[in-house]
C-alpha positions as CSV (number, residue, x, y, z in Angstrom):
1,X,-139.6,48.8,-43.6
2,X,-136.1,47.3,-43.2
3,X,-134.3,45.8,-46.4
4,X,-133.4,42.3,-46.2
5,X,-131.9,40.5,-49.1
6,X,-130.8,37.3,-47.9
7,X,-131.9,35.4,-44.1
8,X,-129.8,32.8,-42.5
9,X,-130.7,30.3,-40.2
10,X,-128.5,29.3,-37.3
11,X,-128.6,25.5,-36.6
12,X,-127.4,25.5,-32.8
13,X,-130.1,27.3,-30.4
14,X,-129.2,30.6,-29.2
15,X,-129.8,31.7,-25.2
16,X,-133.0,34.2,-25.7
17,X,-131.3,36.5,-22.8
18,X,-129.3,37.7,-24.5
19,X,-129.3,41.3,-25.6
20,X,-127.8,42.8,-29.1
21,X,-124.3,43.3,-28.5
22,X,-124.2,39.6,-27.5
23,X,-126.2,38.1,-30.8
24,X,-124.0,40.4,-33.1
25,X,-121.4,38.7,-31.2
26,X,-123.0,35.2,-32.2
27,X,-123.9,36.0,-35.5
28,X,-120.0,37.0,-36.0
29,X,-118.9,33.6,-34.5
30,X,-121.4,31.6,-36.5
31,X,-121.8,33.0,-40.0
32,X,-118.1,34.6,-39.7
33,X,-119.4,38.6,-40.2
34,X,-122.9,40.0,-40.0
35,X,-123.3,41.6,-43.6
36,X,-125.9,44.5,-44.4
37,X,-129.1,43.9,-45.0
38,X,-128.8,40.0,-44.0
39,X,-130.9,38.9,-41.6
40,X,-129.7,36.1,-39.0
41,X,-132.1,34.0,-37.5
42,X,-131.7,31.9,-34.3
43,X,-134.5,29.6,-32.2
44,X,-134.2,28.4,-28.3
45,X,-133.9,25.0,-27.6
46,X,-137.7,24.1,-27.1
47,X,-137.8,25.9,-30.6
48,X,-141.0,28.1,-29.0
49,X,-138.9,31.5,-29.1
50,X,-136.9,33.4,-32.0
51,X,-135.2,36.1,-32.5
52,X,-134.2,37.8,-35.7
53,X,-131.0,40.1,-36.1
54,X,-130.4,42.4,-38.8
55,X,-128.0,44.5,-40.3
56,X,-129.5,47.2,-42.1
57,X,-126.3,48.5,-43.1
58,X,-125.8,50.9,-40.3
59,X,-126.9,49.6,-37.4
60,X,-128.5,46.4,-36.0
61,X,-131.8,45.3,-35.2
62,X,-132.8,42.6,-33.0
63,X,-136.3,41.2,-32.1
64,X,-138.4,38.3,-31.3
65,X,-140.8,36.4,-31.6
66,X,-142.7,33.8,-29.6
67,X,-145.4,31.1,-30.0
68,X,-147.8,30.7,-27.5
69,X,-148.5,27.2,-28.5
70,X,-146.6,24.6,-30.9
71,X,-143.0,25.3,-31.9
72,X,-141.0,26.9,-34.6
73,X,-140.1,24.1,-37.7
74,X,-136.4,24.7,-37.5
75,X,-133.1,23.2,-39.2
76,X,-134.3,19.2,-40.3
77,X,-130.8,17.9,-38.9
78,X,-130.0,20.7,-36.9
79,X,-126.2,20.4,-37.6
80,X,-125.5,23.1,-40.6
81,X,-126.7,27.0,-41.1
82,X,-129.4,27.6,-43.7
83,X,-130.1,30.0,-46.0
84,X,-134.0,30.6,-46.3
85,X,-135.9,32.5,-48.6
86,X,-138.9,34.9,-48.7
87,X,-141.6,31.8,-48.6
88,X,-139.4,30.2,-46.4
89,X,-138.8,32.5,-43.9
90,X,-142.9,33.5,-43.9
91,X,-143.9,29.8,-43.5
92,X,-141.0,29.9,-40.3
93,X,-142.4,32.6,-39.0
94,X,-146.2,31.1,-39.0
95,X,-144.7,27.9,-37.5
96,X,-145.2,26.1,-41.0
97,X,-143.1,23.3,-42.0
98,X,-140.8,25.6,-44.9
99,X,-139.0,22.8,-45.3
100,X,-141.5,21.6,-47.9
101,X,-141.9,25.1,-50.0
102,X,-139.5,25.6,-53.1
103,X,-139.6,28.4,-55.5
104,X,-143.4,30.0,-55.5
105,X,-144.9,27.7,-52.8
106,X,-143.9,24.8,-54.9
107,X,-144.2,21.6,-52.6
108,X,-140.9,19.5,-53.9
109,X,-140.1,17.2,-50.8
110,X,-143.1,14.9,-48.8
């Protein structure tokens, strides 16, 4: 459906108000520019919301997503932006602790 090549994960939580002028304005203050087919994500505080903005390279796309029980796994010390990748960012999604997939679902930290 949309391209995305590369996802980014913002450390610091993110108002879920806010509309897409405003998170294009956040991804530009975080990550420094939002690139094409990057996707940026960001979490509230209770980590129970997220929402997702991409660049598919001619306009932006913002939505979210929210669990109705439990909490999204996000950043382990919550002070740098991450760069997640495809088994990643589908365990994220599922509220599954990524941290613990590598390369083809291989389990590398306990």
């Amino acid at each position: 459906m949309i391209r995305v090549d590369q996802v980014w994960m913002a450390a610091q939580p993110l108002d879920m108000r806010i509309g897409s002028e405003a998170a294009l304005a956040r991804v530009v203050s975080v990550f420094g520019a939002a690139h094409p087919h990057h996707a940026y994500l960001f979490a509230n505080r209770r980590a129970n919301r997220m929402k997702a903005l991409v660049h598919d390279g001619i306009g932006v796309w913002l939505v979210a997503r929210r669990l109705n029980a439990g909490k999204f796994i996000w950043s382990s010390d919550g002070s740098e932006n991450l760069q997640l990748n495809k088994t990643q960012l589908d365990a994220l999604v599922l509220g599954l602790p990524w941290q613990r997939l590598g390369e083809a679902g291989i389990i590398r930290v306990i």
